[in-house]
C-alpha positions as CSV (number, residue, x, y, z in Angstrom):
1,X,0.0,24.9,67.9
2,X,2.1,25.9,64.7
3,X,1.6,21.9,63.3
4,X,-2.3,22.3,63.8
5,X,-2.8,25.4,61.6
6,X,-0.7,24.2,58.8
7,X,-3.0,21.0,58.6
8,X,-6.0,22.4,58.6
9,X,-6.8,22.8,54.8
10,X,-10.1,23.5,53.7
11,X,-11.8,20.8,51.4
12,X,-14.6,22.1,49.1
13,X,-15.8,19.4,46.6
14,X,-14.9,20.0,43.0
15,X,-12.6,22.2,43.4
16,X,-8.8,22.5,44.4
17,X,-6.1,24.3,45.6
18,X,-3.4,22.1,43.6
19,X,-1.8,23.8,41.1
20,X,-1.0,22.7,37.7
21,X,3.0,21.5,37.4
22,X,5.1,24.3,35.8
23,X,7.0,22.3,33.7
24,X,4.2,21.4,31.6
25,X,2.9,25.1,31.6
26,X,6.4,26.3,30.3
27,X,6.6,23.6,27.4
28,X,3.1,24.5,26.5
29,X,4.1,28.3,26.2
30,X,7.2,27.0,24.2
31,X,5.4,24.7,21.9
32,X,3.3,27.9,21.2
33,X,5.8,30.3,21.1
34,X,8.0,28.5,18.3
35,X,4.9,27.3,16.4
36,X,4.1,31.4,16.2
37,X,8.0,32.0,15.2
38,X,7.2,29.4,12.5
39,X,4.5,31.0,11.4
40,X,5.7,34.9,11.5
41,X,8.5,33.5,9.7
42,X,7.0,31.3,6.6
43,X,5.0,34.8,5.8
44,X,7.9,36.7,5.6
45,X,9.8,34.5,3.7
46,X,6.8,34.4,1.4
47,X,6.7,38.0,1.1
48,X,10.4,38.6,0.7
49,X,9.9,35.5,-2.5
50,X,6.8,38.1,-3.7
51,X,8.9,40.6,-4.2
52,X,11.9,39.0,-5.6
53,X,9.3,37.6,-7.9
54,X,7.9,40.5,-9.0
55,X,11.6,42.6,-9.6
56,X,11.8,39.4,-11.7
57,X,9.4,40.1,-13.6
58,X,9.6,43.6,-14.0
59,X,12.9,42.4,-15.7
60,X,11.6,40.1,-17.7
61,X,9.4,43.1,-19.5
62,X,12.4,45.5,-19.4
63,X,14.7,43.1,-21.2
64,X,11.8,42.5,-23.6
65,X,10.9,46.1,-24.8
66,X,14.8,45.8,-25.1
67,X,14.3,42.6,-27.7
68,X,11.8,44.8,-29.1
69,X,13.6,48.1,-29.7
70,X,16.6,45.7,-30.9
71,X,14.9,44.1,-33.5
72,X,13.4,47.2,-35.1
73,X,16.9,48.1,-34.9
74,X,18.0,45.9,-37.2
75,X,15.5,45.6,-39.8
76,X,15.9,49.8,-40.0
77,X,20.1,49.0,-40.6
78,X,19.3,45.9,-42.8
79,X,16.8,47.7,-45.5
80,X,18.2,47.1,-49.1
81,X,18.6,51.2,-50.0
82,X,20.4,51.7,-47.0
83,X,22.8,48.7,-47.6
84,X,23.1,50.1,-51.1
85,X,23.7,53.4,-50.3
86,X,26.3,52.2,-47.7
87,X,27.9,50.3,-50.1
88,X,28.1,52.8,-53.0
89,X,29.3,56.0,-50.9
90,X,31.8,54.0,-48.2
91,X,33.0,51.1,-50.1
92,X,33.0,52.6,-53.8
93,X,30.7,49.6,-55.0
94,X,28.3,50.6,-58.6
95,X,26.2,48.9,-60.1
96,X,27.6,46.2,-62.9
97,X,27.8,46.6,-66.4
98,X,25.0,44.2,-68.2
99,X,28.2,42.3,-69.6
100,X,29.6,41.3,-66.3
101,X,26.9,39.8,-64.7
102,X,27.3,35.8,-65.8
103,X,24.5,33.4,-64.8
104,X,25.6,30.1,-63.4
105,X,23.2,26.8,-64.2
């Protein structure tokens, strides 16, 4: 009596009980878990690039307000009066006698 219920399956057109295999359910899941991973990943390697960028360039306009200050620095320290001055006061440099100075042709 067992063997007669098991067979007894009801048909209805269109539609059935089959279902799908598993094993192309999982490597559809996979496909779309990895292509996600790929995805999640890409973005946070771009953002992680963003900000590297960025602390680039915030270095880039630190080093040149540097370049800047520098180079006011040294046309201050390279002005003629206080080159003389230096030279008079710490080297014991004057100026030369009208005989001394001999022009070369």
């Amino acid at each position: 009596m067992s063997e007669a219920v098991s067979q007894a399956t009801v048909k209805i057109p269109g539609f059935s009980f089959y279902r799908p295999r598993l094993s192309s359910v999982f490597v559809a899941l996979l496909l779309v878990s990895l292509l996600s991973l790929l995805f999640v990943w890409s973005r946070i390697h771009a953002i992680n690039l963003e900000y590297g960028i960025s602390s680039l360039e915030r270095d880039i306009r630190s080093h040149e307000q540097q370049i800047k200050e520098l180079k006011l620095e040294a046309a201050f320290l390279a002005r003629d009066e206080r080159i003389e001055k230096l030279a008079r006061r710490d080297l014991g440099l004057r100026t030369p006698a009208p005989g001394q100075i001999i022009r070369v042709e």
